[in-house]
C-alpha positions as CSV (number, residue, x, y, z in Angstrom):
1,X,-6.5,-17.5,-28.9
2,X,-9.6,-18.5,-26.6
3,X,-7.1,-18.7,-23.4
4,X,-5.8,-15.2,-24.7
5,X,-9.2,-13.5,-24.3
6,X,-10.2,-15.4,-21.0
7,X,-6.8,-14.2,-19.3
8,X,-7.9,-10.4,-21.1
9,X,-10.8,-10.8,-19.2
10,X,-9.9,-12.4,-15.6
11,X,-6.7,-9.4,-15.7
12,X,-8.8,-6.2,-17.1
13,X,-7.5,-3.1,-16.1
14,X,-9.9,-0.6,-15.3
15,X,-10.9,2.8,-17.8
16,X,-12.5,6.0,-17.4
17,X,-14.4,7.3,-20.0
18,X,-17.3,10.4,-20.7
19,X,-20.5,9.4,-19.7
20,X,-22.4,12.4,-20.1
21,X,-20.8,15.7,-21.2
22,X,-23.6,18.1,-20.1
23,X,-24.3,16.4,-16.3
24,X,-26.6,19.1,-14.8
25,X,-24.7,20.4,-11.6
26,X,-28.0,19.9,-9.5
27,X,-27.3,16.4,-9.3
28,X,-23.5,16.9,-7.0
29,X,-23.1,18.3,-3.8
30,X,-21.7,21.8,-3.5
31,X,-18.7,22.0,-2.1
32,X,-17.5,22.5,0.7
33,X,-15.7,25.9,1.8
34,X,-12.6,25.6,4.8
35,X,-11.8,28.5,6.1
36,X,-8.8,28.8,8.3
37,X,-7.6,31.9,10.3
38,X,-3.7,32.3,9.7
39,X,-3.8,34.0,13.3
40,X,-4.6,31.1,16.3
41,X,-4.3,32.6,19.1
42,X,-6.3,35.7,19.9
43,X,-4.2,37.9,21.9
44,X,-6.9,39.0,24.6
45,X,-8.1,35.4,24.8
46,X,-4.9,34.2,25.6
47,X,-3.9,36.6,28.0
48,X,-7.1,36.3,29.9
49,X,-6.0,32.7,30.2
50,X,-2.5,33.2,31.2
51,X,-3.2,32.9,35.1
52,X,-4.8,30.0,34.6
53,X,-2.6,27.7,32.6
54,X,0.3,29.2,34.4
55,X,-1.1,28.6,37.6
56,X,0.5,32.0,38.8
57,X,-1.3,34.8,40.2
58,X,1.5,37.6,39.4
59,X,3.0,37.7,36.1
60,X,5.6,39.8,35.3
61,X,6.5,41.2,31.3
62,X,9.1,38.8,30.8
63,X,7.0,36.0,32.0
64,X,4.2,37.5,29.7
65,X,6.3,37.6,27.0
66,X,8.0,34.1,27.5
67,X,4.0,32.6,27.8
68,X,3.0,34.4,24.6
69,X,6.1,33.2,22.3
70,X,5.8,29.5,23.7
71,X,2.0,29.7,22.0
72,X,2.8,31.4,19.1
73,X,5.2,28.3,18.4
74,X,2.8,25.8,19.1
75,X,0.5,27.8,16.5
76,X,3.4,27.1,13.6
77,X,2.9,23.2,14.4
78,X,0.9,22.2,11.4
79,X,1.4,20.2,8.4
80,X,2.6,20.5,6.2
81,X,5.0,23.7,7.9
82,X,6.4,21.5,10.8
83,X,9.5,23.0,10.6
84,X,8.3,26.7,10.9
85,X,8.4,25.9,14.5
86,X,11.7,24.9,15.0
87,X,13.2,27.4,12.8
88,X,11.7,30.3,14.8
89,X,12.9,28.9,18.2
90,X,16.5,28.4,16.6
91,X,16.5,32.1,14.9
92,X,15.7,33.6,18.3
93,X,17.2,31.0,20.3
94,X,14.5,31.0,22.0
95,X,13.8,29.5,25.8
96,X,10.2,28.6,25.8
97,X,7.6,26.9,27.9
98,X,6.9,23.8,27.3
99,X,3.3,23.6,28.8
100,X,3.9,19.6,29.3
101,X,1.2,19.6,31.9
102,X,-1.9,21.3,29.7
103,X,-4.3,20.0,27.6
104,X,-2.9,22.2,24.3
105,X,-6.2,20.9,22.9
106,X,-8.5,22.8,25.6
107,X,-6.0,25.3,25.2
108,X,-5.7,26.2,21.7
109,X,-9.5,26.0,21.2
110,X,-10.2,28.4,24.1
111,X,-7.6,31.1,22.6
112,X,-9.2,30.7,19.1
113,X,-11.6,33.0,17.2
114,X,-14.8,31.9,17.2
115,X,-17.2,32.4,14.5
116,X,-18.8,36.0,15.1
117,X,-15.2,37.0,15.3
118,X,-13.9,36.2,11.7
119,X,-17.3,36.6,10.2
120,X,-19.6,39.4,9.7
121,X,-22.0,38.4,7.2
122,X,-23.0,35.0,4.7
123,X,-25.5,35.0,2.6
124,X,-26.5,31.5,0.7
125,X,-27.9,31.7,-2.9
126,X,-28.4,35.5,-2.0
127,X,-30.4,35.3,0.5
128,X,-28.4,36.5,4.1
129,X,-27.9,33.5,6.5
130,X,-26.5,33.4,9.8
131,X,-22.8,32.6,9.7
132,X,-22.9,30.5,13.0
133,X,-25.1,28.6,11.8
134,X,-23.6,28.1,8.4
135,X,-20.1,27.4,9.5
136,X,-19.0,24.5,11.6
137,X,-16.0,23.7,13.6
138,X,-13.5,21.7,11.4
139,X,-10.4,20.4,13.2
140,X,-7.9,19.9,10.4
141,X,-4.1,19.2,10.2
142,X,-3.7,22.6,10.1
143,X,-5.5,23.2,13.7
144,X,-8.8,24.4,14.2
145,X,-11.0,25.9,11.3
146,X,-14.5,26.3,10.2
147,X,-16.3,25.1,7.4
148,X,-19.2,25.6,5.1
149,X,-21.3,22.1,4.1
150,X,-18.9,19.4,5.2
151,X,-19.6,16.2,6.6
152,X,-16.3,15.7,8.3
153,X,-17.6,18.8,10.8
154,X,-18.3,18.8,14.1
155,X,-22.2,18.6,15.1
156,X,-22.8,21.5,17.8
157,X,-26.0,22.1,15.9
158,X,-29.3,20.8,16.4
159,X,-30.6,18.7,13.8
160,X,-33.6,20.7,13.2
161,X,-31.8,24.4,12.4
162,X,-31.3,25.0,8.8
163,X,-27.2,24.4,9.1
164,X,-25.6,22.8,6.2
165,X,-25.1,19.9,5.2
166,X,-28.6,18.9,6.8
167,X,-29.5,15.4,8.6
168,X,-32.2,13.1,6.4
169,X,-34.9,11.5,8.3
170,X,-32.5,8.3,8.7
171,X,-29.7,10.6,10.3
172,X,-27.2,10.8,7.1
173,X,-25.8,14.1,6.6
174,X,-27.0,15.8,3.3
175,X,-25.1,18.4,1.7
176,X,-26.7,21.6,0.3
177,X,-26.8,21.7,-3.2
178,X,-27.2,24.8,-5.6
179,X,-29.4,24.7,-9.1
180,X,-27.9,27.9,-10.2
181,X,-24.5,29.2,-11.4
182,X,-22.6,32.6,-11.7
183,X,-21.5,35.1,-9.4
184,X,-23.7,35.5,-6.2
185,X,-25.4,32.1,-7.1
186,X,-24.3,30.3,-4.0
187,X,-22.0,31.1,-0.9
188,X,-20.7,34.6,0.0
189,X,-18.9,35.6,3.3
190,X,-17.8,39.0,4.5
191,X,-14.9,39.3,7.1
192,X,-14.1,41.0,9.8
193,X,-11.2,42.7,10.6
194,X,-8.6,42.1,13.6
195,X,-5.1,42.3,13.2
196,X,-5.1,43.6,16.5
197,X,-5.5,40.2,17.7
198,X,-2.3,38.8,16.0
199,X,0.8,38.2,18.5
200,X,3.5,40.6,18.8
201,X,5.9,38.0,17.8
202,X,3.7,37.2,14.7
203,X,5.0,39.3,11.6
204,X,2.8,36.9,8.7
205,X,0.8,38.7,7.0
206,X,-2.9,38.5,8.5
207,X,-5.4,36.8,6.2
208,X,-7.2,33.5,6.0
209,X,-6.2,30.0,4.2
210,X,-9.2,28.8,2.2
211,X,-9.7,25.2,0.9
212,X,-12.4,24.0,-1.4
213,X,-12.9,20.2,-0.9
214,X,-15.6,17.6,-1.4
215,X,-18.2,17.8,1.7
216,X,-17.4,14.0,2.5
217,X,-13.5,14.3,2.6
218,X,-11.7,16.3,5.3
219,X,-9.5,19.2,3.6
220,X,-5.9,19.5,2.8
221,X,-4.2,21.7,4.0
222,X,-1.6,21.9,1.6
223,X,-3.7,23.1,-1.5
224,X,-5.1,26.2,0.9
225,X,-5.3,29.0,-0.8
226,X,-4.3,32.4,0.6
227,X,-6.6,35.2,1.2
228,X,-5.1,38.1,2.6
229,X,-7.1,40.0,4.9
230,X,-7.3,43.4,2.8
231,X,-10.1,45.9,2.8
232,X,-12.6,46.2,0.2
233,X,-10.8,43.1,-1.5
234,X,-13.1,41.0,-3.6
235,X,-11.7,37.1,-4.4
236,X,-14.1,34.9,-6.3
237,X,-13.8,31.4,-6.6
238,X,-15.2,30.2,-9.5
239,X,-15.6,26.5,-9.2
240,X,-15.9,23.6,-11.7
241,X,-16.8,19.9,-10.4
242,X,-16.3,16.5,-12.7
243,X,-18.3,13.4,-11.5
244,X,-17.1,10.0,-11.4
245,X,-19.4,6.7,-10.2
246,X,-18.3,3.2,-10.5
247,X,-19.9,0.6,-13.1
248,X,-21.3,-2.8,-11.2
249,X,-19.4,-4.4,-13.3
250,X,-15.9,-3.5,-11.3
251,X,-17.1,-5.5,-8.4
252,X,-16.2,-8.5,-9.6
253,X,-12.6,-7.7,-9.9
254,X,-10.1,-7.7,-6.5
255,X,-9.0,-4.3,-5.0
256,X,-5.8,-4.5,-6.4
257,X,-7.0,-5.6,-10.0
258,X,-9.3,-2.3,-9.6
259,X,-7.5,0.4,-7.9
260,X,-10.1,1.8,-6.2
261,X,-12.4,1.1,-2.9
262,X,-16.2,0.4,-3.3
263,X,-18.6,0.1,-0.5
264,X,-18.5,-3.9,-0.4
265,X,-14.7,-3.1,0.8
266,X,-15.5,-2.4,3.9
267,X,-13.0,1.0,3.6
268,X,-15.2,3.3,5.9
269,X,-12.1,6.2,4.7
270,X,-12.1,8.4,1.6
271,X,-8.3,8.5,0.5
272,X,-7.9,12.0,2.0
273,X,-8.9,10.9,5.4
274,X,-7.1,8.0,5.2
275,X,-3.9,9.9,4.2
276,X,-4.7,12.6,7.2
277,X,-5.3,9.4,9.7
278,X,-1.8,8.0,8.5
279,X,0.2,11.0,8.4
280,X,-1.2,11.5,12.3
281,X,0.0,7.8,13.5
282,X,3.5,8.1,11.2
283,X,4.2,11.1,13.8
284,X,2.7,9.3,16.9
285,X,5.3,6.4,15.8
286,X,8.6,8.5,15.6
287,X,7.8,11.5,17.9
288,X,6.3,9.7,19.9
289,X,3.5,12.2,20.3
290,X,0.2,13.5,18.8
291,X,-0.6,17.2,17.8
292,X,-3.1,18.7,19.5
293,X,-5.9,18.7,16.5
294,X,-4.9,14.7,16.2
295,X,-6.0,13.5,19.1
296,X,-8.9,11.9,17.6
297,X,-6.9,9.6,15.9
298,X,-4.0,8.5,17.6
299,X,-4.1,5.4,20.3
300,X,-6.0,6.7,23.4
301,X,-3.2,8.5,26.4
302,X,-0.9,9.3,23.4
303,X,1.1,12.4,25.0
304,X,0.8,15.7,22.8
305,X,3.1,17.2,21.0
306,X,5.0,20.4,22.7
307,X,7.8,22.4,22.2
308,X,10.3,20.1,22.9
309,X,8.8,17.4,20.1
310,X,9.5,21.0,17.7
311,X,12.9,19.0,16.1
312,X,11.6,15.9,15.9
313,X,8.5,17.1,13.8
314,X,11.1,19.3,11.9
315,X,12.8,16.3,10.9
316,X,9.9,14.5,9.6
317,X,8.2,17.2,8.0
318,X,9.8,16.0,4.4
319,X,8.3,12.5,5.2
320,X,5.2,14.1,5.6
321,X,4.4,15.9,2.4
322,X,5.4,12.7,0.3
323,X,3.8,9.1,0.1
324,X,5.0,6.3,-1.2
325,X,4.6,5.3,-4.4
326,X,3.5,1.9,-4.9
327,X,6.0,-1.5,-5.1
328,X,7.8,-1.3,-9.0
329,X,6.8,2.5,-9.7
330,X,9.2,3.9,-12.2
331,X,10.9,7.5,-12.5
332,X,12.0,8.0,-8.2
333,X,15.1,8.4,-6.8
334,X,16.1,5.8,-3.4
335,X,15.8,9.2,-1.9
336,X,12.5,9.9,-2.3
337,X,11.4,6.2,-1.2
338,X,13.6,7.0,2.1
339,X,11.6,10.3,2.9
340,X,8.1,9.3,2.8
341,X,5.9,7.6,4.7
342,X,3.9,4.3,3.9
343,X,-0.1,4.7,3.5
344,X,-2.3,2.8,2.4
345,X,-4.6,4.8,0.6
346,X,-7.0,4.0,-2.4
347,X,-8.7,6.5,-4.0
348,X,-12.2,5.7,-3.9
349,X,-14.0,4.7,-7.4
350,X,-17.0,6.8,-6.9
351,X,-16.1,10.9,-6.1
352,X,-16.4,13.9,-7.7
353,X,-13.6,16.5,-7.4
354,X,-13.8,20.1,-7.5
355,X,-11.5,23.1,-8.9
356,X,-11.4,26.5,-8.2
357,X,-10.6,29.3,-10.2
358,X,-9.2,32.3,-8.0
359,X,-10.2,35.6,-9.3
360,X,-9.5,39.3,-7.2
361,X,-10.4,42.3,-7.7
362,X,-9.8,45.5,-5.6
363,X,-12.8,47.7,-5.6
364,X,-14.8,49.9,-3.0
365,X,-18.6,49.0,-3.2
366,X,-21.3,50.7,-1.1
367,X,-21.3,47.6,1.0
368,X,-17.6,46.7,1.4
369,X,-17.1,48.9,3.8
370,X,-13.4,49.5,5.9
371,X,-12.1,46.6,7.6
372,X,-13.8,43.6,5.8
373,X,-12.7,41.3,3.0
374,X,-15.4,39.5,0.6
375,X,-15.3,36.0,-1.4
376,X,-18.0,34.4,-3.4
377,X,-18.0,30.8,-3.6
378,X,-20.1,30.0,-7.2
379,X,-20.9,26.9,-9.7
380,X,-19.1,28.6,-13.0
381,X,-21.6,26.1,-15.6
382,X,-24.7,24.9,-14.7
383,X,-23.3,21.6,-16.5
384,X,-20.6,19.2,-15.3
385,X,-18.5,16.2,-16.8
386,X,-19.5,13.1,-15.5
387,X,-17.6,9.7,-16.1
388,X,-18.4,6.4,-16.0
389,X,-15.0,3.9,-14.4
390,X,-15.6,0.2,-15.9
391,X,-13.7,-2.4,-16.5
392,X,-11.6,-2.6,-20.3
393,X,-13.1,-6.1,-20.7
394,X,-16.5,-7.0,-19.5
395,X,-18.5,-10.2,-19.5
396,X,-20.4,-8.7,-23.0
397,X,-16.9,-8.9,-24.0
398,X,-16.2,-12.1,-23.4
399,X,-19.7,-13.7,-24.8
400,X,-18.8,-11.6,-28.0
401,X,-15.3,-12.5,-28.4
402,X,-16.1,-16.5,-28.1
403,X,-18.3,-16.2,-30.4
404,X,-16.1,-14.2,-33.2
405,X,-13.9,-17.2,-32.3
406,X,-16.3,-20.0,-33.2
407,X,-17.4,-17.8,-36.4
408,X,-14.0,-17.4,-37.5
409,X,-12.9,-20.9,-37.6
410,X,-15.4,-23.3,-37.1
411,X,-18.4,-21.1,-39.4
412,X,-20.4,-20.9,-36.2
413,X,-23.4,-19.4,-35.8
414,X,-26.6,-19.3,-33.9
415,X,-28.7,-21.8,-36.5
416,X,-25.5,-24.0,-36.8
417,X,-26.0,-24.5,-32.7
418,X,-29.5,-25.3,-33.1
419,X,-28.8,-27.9,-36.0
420,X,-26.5,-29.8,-33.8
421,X,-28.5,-29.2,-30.8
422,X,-31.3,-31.3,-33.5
423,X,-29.0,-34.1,-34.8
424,X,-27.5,-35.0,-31.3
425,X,-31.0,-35.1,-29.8
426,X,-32.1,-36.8,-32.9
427,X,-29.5,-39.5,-32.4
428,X,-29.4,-39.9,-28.8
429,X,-33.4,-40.7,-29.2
430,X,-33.0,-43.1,-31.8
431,X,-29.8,-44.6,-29.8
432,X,-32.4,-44.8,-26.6
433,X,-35.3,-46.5,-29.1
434,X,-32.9,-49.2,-30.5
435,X,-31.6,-50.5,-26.9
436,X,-35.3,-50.2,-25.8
437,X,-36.5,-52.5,-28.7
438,X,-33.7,-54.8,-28.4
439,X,-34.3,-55.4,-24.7
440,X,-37.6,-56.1,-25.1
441,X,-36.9,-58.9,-27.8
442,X,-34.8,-60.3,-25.2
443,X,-37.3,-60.6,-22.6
444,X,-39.5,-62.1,-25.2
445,X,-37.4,-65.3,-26.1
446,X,-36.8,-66.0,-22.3
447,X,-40.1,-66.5,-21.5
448,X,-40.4,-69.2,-24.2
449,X,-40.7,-72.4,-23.7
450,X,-37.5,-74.8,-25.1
451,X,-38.1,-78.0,-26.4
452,X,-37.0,-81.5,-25.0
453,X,-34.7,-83.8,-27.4
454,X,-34.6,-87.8,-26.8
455,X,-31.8,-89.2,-27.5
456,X,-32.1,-93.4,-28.6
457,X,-29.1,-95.3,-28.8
458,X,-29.2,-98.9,-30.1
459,X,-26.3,-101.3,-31.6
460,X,-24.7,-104.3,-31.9
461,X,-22.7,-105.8,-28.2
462,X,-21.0,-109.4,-29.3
């Protein structure tokens, strides 16, 4: 039974279990808002650059037309819709340009709308900020975006501007946080309108994807949610955030035991940007080309992706959406093993996740005027869930079970240690007297002096 509860404790799993119920929602970040613009290539923009990237001084309609379609199919490369691409050159049969020799980064963020463009006015616990200032450029998988109070931003700003999330005096980035919660308690954007900047070739309907993530992770994509641009529309996003931290006591167990990364690791990556990172280098390894918006993190001269790499992200779009699960999971077919793609990517043992509840309403107000679309980004409690991961079977455990052991079968307790802790002392003292006396007899009877015996032998010789 003894080696039974060591191998519980070298082998314990790990548990998560309610810390405290009413965590005041002071204590998190606020999260961060993504906002990306369905439409990514301003019409006027892209015009204005035609000459330019063509490297032709007259342009004729078809060539125009031809130059315009070629971007809009560039714009339908994202994850996790790689195929959109491909199926709207096949549909149309489409020839298109393949712009091998631009830099489709350069490009696509020149063509893009900028903030003063998509927003008209922010305001941050009610009180109006600039929305320059308050949204940064986010380069995402699903192209480039803007985002409110993430540390996976870009850094145009200056340190020293009231920009969120804000830089400590060491140089970490600090998230705003919010002590309040309800509607109007936190972030609130007002949009402007320009469907007149969609392509002609573009027949989505115009609106904005919006992702609520933790500030220190980069957002997916693929849990956007869809705000159409509509006048006078209101969408609230009521938001509720559970905390998780790590015990010290999961250090001691291997990252496999465990589960989950902690800073002594050496994992610089959160899981999501881990996942984005891999998804990136699976297509750099079967394409044989990096997106535009993953140039960052694909081996330096990687070629970018244009339209003739359109199939070959088609085909592994699939791959894409799915990882693999891990060695000996249960309850997957051999095809869904095939069509995925292999990451390695822990989730971290310290986070704390957010959900948002979408609400809409369509009303007129005084200030929603024609043409602009609202959200309001809010807290819904002022009190969280936090939770506390440990280990099943800590060291407490162990002393306590050894010593339920002992009691059980040998009667043991903490006065029958100390009585045999007595009598071995006592004995091993008296042991220690009885050699000491003994050798000092010894010595004694050495030093003596022995006495000398004569010996006198006298007889009878004939």
């Amino acid at each position: 039974m003894a080696n039974t509860v060591w191998q519980a404790f070298r082998a314990s799993p790990t548990q998560t279990i309610v810390e405290n119920p009413s965590f005041p929602v002071w204590n998190v970040d606020f999260p961060a808002l993504t906002i990306c613009n369905l439409n990514k290539i301003q019409r006027t923009k892209a015009l204005a650059l035609m000459s330019e990237f063509l490297n032709m001084s007259k342009i004729d309609n078809e060539t125009e037309k031809l130059y315009l379609d070629s971007l809009f199919a560039l714009g339908l490369m994202r994850y996790p819709y790689y195929h959109h691409a491909q199926l709207y050159i096949r549909r149309g049969n489409k020839r298109l340009m393949d712009f091998e020799k631009c830099n489709l980064t350069d490009l696509m963020f020149r063509v893009m709308a900028k903030q003063n463009e998509i927003f008209g006015t922010c305001y941050w616990k009610g009180k109006e900020i600039g929305c320059n200032v308050a949204f940064r450029l986010q380069i995402t998988e699903e192209g480039f975006c803007y985002s409110f109070n993430s540390k996976t931003s870009e850094n145009p700003i200056p340190p020293d501007m009231d920009s969120p999330p804000f830089q400590d005096k060491v140089g970490n980035k600090q998230p705003w946080r919010n002590n309040a919660a309800g509607r109007t308690t936190g972030l609130e954007v007002f949009f402007k309108s320009s469907e007149e900047e969609y392509l002609p070739a573009d027949q989505r309907t115009p609106g904005y994807n919006l992702i609520i993530h933790n500030p220190s992770e980069l957002p997916d994509v693929s849990r956007a949610l869809f705000l159409p641009r509509t006048s006078s529309r209101v969408t609230l996003l009521a938001v509720t955030a559970s905390r998780v931290h790590a015990s010290p006591e999961l250090a001691r167990l291997s990252l496999k035991d465990r589960g989950c990364t902690m800073e002594h690791d050496g994992q610089d990556d959160v899981q999501e940007n881990c996942k984005a990172r891999c998804r990136i280098l699976d297509i750099v390894k079967h394409c044989h080309c990096v997106p535009y918006f993953g140039v960052r993190r694909a081996p330096v001269n990687t070629p970018q992706c244009t339209i003739k790499h359109a199939k070959c992200l088609a085909a592994k779009n699939a791959e894409q959406r799915n990882i693999r699960p891990p060695e000996g999971s249960t309850g997957f077919r051999k095809t869904d093993l095939v069509y995925s793609i292999n990451c390695s990517c822990p989730p971290s043992c310290s986070t704390t996740d957010y959900t948002a509840e979408l609400l809409v309403a369509h009303r007129m107000d005084p200030y929603l005027y024609e043409g602009y679309a609202y959200i309001d980004v809010y807290f819904k409690d002022l009190e969280i869930v936090s939770y506390v991961r440990d280990v099943k079977f800590g060291l407490m455990d162990l002393l306590v079970s050894f010593g339920g052991l002992a009691g059980l079968f040998l009667g043991f307790s903490i006065i029958s240690a100390v009585e045999i802790l007595y009598f071995i002392m006592r004995f091993v003292i008296r042991l220690l007297f009885v050699i000491a006396r003994r050798n000092r007899i010894k010595g004694k009877n050495k030093n003596a002096e022995e006495p000398v015996i004569t010996w006198t032998v006298s007889g009878y010789y004939p």
